[in-house]
C-alpha positions as CSV (number, residue, x, y, z in Angstrom):
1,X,-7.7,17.3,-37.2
2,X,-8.8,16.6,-33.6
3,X,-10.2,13.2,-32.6
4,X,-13.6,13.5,-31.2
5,X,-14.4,12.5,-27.9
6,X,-18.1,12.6,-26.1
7,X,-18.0,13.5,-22.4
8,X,-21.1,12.0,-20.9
9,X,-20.7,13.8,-17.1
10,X,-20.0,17.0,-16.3
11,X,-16.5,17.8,-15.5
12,X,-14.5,20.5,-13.8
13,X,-13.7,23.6,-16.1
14,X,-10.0,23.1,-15.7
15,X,-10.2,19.8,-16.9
16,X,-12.7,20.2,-19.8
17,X,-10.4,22.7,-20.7
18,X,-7.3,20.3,-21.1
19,X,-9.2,17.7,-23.2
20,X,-10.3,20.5,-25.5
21,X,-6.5,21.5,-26.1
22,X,-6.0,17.7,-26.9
23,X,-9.3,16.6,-28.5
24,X,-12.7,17.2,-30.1
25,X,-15.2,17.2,-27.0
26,X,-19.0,16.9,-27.3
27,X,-21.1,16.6,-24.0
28,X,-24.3,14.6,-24.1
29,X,-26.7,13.5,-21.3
30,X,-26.3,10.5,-21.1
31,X,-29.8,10.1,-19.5
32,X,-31.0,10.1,-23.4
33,X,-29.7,6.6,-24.4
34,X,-30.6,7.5,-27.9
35,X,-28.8,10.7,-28.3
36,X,-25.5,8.7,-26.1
37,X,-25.3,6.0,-28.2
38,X,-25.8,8.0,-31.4
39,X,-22.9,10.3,-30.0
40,X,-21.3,7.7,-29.6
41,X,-20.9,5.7,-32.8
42,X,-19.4,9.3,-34.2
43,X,-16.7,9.7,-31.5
44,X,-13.0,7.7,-31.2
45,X,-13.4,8.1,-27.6
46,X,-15.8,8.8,-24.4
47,X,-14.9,9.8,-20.6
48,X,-17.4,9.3,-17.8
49,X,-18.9,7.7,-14.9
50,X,-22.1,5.6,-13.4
51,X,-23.6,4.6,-16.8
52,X,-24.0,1.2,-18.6
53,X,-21.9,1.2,-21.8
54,X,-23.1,-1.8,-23.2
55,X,-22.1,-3.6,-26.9
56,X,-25.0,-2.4,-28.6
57,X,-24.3,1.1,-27.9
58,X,-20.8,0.3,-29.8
59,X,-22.1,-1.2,-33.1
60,X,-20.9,0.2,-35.3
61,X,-18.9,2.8,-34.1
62,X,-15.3,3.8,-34.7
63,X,-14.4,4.1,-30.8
64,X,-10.7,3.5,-29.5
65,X,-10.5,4.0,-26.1
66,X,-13.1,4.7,-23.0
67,X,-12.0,6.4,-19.8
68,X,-14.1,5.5,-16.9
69,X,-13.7,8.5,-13.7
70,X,-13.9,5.4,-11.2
71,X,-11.5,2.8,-10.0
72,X,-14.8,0.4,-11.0
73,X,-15.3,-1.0,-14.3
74,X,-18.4,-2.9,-13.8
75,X,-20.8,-0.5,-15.8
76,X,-18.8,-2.3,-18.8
77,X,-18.3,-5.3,-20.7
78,X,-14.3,-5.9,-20.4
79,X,-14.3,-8.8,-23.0
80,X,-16.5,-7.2,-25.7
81,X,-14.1,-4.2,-25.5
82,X,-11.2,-6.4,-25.7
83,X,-12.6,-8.3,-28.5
84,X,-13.2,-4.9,-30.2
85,X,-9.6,-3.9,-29.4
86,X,-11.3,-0.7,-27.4
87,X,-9.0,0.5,-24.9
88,X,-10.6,0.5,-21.3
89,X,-9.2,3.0,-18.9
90,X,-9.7,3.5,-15.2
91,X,-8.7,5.7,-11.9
92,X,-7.3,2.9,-9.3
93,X,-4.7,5.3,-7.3
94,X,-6.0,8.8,-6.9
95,X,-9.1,7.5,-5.0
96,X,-7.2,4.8,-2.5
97,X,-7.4,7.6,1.0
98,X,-10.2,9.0,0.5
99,X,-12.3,5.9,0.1
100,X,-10.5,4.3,2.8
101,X,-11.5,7.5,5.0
102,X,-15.2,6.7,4.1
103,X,-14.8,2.6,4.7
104,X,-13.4,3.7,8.5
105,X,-16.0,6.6,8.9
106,X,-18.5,3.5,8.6
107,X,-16.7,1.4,11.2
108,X,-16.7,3.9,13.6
109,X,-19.9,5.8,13.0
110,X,-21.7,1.7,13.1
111,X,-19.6,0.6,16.2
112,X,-20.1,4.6,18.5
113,X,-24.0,4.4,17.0
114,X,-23.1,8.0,15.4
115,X,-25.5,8.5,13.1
116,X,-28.7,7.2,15.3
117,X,-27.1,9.1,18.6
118,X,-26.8,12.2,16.9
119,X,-30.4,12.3,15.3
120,X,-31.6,10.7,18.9
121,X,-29.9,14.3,20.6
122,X,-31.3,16.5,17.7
123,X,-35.1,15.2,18.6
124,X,-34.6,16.1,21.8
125,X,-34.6,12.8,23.8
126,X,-31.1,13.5,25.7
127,X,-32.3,14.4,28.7
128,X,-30.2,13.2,31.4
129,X,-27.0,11.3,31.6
130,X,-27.0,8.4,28.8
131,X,-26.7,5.2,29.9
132,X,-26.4,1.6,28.6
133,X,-29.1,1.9,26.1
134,X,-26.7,4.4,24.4
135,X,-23.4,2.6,24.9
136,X,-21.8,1.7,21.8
137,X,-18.6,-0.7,21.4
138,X,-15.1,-0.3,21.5
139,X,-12.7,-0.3,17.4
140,X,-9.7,0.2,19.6
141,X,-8.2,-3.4,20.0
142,X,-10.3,-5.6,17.9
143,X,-10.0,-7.5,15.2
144,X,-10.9,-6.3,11.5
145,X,-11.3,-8.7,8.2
146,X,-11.0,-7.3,4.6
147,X,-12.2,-8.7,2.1
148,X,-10.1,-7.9,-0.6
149,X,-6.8,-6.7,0.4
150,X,-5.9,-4.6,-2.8
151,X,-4.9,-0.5,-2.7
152,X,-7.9,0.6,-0.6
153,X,-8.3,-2.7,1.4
154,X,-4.4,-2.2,2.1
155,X,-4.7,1.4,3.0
156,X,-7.9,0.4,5.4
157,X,-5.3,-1.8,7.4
158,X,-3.1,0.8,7.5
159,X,-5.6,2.5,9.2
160,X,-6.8,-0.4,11.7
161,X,-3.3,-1.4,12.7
162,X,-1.2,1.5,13.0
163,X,-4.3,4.2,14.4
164,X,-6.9,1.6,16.1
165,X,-4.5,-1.0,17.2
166,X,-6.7,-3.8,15.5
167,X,-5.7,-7.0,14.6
168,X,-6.2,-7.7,11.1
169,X,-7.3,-10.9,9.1
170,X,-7.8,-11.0,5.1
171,X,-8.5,-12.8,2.2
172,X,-7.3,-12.1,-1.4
173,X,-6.7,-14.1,-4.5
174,X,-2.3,-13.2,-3.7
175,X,-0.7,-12.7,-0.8
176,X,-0.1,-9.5,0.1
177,X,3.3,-9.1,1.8
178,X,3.7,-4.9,2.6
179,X,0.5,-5.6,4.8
180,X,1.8,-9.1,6.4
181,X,5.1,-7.4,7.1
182,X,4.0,-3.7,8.1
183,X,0.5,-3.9,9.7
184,X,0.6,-7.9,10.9
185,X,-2.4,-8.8,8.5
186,X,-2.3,-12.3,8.5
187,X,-4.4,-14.1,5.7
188,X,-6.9,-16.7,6.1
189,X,-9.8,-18.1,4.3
190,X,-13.0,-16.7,4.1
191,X,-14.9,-19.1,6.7
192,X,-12.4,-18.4,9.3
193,X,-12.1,-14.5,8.8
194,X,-16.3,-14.7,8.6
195,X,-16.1,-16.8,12.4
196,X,-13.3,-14.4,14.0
197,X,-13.5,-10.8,12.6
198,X,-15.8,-8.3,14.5
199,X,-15.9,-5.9,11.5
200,X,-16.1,-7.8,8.2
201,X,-15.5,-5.4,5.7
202,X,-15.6,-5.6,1.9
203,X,-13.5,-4.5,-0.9
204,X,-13.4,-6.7,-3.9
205,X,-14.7,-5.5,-7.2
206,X,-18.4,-6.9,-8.7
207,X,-17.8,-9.8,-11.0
208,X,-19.6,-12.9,-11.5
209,X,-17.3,-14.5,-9.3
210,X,-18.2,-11.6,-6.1
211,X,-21.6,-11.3,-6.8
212,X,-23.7,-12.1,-3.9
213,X,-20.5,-14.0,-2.1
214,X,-22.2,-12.8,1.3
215,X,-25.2,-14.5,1.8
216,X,-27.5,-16.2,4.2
217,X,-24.8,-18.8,4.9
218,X,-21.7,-16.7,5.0
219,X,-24.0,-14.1,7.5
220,X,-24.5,-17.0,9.7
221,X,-21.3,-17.7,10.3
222,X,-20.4,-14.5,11.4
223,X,-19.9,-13.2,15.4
224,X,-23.8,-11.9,16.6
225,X,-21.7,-9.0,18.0
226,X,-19.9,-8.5,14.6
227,X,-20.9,-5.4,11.7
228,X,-20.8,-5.7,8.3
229,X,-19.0,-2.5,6.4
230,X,-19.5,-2.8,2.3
231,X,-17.8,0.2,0.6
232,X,-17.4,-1.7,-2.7
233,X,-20.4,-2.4,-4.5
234,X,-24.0,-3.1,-3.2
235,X,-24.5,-6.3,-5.3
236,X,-21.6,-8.2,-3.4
237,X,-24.1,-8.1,-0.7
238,X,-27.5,-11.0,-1.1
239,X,-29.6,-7.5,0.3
240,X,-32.7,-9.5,0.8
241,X,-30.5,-11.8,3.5
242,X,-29.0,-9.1,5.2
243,X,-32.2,-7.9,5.9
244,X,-33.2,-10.9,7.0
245,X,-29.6,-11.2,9.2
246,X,-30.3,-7.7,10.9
247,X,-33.8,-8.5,11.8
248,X,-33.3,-11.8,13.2
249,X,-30.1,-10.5,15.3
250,X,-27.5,-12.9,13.6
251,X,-25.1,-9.7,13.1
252,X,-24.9,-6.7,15.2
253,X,-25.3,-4.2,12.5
254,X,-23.8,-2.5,9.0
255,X,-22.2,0.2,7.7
256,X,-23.4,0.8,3.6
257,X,-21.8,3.0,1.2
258,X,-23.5,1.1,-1.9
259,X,-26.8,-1.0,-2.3
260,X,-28.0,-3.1,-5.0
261,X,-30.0,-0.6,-6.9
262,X,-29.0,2.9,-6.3
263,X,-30.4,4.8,-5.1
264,X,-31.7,2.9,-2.7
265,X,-35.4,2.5,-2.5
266,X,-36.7,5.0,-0.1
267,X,-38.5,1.9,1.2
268,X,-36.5,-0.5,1.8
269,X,-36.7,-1.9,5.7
270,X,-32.8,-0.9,6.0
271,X,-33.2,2.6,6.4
272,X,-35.5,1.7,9.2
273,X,-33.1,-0.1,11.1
274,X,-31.1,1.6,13.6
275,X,-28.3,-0.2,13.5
276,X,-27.5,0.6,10.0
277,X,-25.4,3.4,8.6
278,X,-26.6,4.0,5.1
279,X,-24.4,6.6,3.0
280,X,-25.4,8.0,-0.6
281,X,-22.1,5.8,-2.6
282,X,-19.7,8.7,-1.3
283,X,-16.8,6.4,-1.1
284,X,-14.3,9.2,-3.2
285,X,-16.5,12.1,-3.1
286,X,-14.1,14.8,-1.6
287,X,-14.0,18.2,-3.6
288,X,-10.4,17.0,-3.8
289,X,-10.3,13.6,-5.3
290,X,-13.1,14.0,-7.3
291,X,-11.0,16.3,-9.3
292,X,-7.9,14.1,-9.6
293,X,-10.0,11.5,-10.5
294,X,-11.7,13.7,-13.4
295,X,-8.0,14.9,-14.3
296,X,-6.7,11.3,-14.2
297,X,-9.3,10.2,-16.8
298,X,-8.7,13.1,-18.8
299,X,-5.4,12.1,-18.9
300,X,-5.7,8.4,-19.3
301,X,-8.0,9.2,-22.3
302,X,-6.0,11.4,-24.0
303,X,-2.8,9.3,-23.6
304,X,-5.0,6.5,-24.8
305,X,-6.2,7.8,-27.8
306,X,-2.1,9.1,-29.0
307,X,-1.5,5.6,-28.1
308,X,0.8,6.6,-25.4
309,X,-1.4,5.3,-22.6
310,X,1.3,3.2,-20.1
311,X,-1.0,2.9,-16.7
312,X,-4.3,2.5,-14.9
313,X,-5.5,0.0,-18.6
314,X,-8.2,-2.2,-17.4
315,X,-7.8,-4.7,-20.2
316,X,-4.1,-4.4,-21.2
317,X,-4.3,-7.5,-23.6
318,X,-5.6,-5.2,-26.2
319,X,-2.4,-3.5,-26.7
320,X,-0.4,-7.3,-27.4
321,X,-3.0,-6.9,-30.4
């Protein structure tokens, strides 16, 4: 007899297809906490994304293993699942270039004024040569700091060093040697990277310890001249100072890929701001990675569940239980 599975986003037919070959799969909207949860204390395992699987929702229940289709994990609560010996299983690799596409698109769309330049054309204001009100600033040569040099922070230095020339400064709990030795990433501590970096760009995952570790202060003592670029998650980010940073002019401007509550209010005094890219979270959202990423969690759930699972475990202490 099949173990039974609830799949709580929709997921390519290809895919859907393989889990069915393995497993038992019920799809439930998760929208309807009720019916989720209820789904859920009947199933050995789940698969999806952007929802809040919290340890009430698991009373009771019989599950084994949850795949998350993200490389994030913060929609969960990694010790209760430990505790409960509930395998937690994510999608760290398949996501690394595309997301590090999106965190460079933001670099270059904030520093060349893209997005406001190209709406500026489109209502008809380009009406003669531009000049310096339109001038943007140069990537080529300048000097990027990661937050966070882990598979997408690394493959975002690749990108500076080897296709923009940039000099590149980090911080991360370990050293990081492949970027020291092949891109010249040097690392320093976060007060120095803050004072010397003209992009400052973030790529830690949300914890207790990373929530709001860029605030008032750590704006301040960033370059006026320098941008902001947060790919990672919006609550990394104090919002309520960075608004405050923009306005008064203590940083040249941001590139967003994730807000504090998504989706962003339609009101919030960021999306009037010209110098502020603001994307929709699109970090991995290709046709073509958001497949492999729906594959790999298939995969990892199905391997988790036969008790097979080798890779991509979030809380691998469960299986020392």
């Amino acid at each position: 007899m099949k173990q039974k599975i609830v799949a709580y986003k929709t997921l390519p037919a290809d895919v859907t297809e393989y889990l069915r070959e393995h497993l038992d799969v019920t799809f439930v909207d998760a929208s309807d906490t009720e019916a989720f949860a209820a789904a859920l204390k009947d199933a050995d395992g789940a698969i999806g994304a952007s929802v809040k699987v919290t340890p009430a929702m698991l009373e009771g229940s019989r599950i084994k293993a949850l795949s998350t289709i993200s490389v994030g994990y913060d929609q969960f609560d990694v010790p209760d699942l430990t505790q409960r010996g509930i395998v937690l299983a994510h999608t760290p690799d398949v996501l690394t270039e595309s997301t590090a596409d999106t965190v460079f698109s933001l670099i270059l769309a904030s520093a060349r004024r893209v997005v406001e330049l190209a709406d500026w054309v489109k209502a008809g204001h380009w009406k003669a040569s531009i000049g310096p009100a339109q001038f943007g600033v140069d990537v080529q040569g300048k000097t990027l700091g990661i937050v966070g040099l882990g598979r997408i922070g690394g493959a975002v230095a690749r990108r500076a060093a080897l296709g923009f020339n940039m000099k590149v400064l980090y911080t991360n709990r370990s050293a990081n040697e492949v970027a020291e030795r092949e891109y010249g990433a040097r690392r320093v501590e976060l007060d120095e990277l803050l004072a010397s970096a003209d992009f400052v760009c973030l790529q830690v995952p949300l914890s207790d310890a990373t929530r709001h570790m860029i605030g008032a202060a750590e704006l301040q003592k960033m370059k006026k001249s320098a941008i902001l670029i947060n790919a990672s998650r919006g609550a990394i980010v104090d919002e309520k100072a960075l608004i405050a940073a923009l306005e008064a002019g203590t940083i040249h401007g941001a590139g967003l890929d994730v807000f504090e509550k998504e989706p962003v209010d339609p009101a919030s005094p960021l999306l009037r701001m010209p110098n502020v890219v603001a994307l929709p979270h699109i970090g991995s959202a290709t046709h073509e990675t958001r497949h492999a990423m729906a594959r790999c969690a298939a995969e990892n759930l199905v391997a988790a569940l036969s008790g097979t699972l080798g890779n991509n475990i979030v809380n691998r202490e469960v299986l020392a239980r």
